[in-house]
C-alpha positions as protocol buffer text, in pm:
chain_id: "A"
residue {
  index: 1
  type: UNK
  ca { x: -307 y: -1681 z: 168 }
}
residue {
  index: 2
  type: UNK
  ca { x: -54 y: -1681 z: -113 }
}
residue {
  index: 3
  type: UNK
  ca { x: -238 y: -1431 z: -315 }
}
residue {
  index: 4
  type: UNK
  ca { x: 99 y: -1437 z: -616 }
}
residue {
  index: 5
  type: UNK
  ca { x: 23 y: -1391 z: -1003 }
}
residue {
  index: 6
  type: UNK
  ca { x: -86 y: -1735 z: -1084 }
}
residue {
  index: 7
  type: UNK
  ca { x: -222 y: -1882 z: -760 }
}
residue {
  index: 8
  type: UNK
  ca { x: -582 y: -1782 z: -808 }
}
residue {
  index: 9
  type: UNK
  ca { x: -637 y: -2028 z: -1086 }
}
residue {
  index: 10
  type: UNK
  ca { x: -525 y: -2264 z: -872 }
}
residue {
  index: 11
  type: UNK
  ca { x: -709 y: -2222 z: -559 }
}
residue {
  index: 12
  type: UNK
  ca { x: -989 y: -2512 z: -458 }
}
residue {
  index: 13
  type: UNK
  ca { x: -1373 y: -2408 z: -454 }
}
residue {
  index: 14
  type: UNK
  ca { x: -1315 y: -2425 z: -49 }
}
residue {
  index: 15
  type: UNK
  ca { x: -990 y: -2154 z: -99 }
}
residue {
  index: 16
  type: UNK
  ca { x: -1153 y: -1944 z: -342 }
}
residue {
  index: 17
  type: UNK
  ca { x: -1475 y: -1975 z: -85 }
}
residue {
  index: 18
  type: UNK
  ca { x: -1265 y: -1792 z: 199 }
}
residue {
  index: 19
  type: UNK
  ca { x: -1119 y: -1545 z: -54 }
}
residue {
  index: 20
  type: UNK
  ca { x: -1429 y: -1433 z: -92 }
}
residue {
  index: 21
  type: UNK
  ca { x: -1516 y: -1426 z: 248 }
}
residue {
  index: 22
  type: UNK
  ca { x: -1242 y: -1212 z: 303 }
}
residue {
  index: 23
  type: UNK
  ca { x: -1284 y: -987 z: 26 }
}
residue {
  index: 24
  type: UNK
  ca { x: -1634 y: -910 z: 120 }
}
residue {
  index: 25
  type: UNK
  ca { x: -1503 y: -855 z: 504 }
}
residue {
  index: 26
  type: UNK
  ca { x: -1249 y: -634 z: 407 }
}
residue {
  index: 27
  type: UNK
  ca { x: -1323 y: -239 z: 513 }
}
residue {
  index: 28
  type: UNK
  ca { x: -1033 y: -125 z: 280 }
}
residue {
  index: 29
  type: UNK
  ca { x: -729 y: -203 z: 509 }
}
residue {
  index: 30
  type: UNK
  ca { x: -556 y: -417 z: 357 }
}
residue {
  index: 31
  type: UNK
  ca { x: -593 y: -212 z: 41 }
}
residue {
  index: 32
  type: UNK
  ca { x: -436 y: 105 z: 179 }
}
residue {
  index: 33
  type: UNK
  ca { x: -169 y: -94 z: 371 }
}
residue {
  index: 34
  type: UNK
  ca { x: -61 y: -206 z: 13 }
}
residue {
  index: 35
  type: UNK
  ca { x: -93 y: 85 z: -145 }
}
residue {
  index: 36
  type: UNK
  ca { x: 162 y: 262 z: 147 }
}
residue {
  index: 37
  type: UNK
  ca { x: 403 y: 5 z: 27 }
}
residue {
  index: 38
  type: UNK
  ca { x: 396 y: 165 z: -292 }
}
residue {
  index: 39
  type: UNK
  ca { x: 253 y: -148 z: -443 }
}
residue {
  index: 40
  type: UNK
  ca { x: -43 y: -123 z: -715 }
}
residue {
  index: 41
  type: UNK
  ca { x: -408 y: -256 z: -662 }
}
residue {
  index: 42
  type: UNK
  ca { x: -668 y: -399 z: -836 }
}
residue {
  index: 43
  type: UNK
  ca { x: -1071 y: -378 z: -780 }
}
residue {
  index: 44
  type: UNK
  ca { x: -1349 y: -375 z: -940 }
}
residue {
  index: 45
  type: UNK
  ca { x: -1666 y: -126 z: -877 }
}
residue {
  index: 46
  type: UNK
  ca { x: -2090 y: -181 z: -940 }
}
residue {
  index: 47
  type: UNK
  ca { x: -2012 y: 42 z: -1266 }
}
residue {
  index: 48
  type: UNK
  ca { x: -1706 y: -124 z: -1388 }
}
residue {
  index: 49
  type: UNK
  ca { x: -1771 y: -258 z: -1723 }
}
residue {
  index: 50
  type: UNK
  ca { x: -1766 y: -623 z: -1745 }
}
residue {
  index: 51
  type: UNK
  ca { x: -1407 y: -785 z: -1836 }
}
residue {
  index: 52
  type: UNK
  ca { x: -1230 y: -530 z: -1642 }
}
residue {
  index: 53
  type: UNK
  ca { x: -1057 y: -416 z: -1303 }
}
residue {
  index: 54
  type: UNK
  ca { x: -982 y: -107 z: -1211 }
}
residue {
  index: 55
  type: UNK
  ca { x: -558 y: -51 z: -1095 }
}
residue {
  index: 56
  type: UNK
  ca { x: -462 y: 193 z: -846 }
}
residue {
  index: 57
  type: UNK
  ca { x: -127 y: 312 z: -807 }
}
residue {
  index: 58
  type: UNK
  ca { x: -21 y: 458 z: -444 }
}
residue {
  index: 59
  type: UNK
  ca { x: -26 y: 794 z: -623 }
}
residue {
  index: 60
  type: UNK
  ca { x: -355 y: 759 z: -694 }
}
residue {
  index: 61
  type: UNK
  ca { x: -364 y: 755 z: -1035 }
}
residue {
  index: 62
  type: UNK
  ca { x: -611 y: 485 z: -1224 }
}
residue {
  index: 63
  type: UNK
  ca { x: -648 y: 290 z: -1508 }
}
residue {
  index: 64
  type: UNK
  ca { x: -930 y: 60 z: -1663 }
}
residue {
  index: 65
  type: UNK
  ca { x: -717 y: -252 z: -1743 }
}
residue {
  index: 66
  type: UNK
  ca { x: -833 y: -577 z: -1905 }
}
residue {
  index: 67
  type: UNK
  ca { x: -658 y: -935 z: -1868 }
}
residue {
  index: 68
  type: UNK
  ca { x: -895 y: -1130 z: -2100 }
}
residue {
  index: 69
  type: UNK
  ca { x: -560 y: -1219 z: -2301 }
}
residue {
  index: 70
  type: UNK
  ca { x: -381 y: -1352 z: -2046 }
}
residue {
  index: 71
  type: UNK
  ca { x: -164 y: -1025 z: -2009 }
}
residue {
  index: 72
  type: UNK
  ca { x: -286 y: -658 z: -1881 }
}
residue {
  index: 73
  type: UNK
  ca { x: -402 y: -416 z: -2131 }
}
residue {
  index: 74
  type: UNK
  ca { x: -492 y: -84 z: -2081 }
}
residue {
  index: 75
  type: UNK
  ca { x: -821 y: 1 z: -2186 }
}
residue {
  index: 76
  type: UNK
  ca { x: -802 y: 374 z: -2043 }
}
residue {
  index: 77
  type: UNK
  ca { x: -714 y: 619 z: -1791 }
}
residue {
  index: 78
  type: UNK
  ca { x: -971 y: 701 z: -1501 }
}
residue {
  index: 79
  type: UNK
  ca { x: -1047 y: 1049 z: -1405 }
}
residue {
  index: 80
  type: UNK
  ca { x: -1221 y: 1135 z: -1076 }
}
């Protein structure tokens, strides 16, 4: 699934249906596969506040980040 900036808006109810089939399958594979290709990921947690995503970077570091104006803003760093 061609998962590119952009495509999700364009995905079919039936698409985004298996997206989220997947997502909710997923055990955190994927996630650490990207991550160990030193690509960024986003996620979102029961106590993220509403509007936002959480990014990871492969060096772990976080960041609260909001797209609700079309581009990603930071709304703060994460500590664990």
């Amino acid at each position: 699934m061609d998962l590119t900036p952009g495509t999700l808006d364009r995905m079919t109810p039936e698409q985004e249906r298996h997206f989220e089939s997947q997502l909710e399958q997923d055990d955190g594979t994927e996630m650490r596969r990207v991550l160990h290709a030193g690509v960024p990921v986003y996620y979102t947690r029961d106590d993220t506040p509403p509007g936002c995503v959480i990014k990871e970077y492969p060096e772990g570091r976080k960041e609260l980040v909001d797209f609700s104006t079309g581009d990603e803003r930071l709304v703060s760093l994460l500590t664990e």
